[in-house]
Phi, psi and omega in degrees: 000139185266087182234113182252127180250016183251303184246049159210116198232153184317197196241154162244355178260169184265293167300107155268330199237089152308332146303296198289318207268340155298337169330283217312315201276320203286324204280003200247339137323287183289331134014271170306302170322322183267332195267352183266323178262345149328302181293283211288011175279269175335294240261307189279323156327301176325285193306337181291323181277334114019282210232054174312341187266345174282161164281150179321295153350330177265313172310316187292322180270346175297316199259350182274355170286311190285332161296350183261013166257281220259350180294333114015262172309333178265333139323315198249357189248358192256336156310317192293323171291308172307323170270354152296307175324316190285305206293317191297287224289316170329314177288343183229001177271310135022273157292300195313329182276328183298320182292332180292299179282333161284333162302320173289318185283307198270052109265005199218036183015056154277186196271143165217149215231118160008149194245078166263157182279132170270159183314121199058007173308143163291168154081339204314293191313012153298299184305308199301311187299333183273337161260351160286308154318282190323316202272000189266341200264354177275280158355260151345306190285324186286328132315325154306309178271340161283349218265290177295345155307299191278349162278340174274015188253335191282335175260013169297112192272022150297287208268038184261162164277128172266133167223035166294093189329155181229152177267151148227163186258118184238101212242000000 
């Protein structure tokens, strides 16, 4: 892993990408939802067919009693999940936006600086491949400007040969 810890320093925002890692949490929200009227759907069935003699309405209010014991805790537990979920989608959202934003610079021939992995980042052979590019394409442009250096110096009418006949006079 290409991980320096003097230029990849800890993260300082919780959100890098607010799209991608918004996704993540709205799709894992409904998740959670479906999967909360999965159970209480299943609960009140169980229980109804349970009490066949009874009305539905006694089965419902039998699983929302119960539901007040464990709905809570899944409640006071879902901060906690959302922010695991943000701190895991960081290792890998992370390298793509930094790989994004350097990319972005070294197309738009601004200065750009080596690319390292933070301690557990997904993705580290990006950077390294993104640092083999950077260092093929700086080059190249460092070739390119010398290459237009000696051609304009060579089309420079200083350094041209005049082999234009000149009259001289022979007096």
């Amino acid at each position: 892993m290409n991980s320096n810890p003097k230029t990849s320093p800890t993260r300082r925002r919780l959100l890098i990408d607010l799209g991608v890692q918004g996704a993540l949490i709205r799709r894992t929200g409904l998740y959670a939802i479906a999967t909360a009227v999965y159970f209480l759907v299943i609960f009140i069935l169980s229980d109804a067919l349970s009490h066949p003699h009874e009305p539905a309405s006694e089965s419902l209010f039998r699983c929302l009693d119960q539901a007040v014991l464990w709905a809570p805790g899944l409640i006071l537990l879902a901060p906690l999940f959302a922010y695991d979920l943000i701190h895991i989608s960081n290792r890998f959202v992370g390298p793509m936006f930094r790989l994004r934003r350097e990319l972005r610079k070294l197309s738009q021939g601004e200065a750009v600086s080596t690319m390292y992995s933070r301690q557990g980042d997904f993705w580290a052979d990006a950077s390294e491949s993104f640092n083999r590019l950077r260092d093929e394409v700086l080059e190249l442009r460092a070739r390119d400007a010398n290459w237009q250096e000696t051609s304009e110096v060579e089309d420079a009418p200083d350094s041209k040969m005049n082999f234009s006949p000149t009259p001289t006079t022979a007096d």
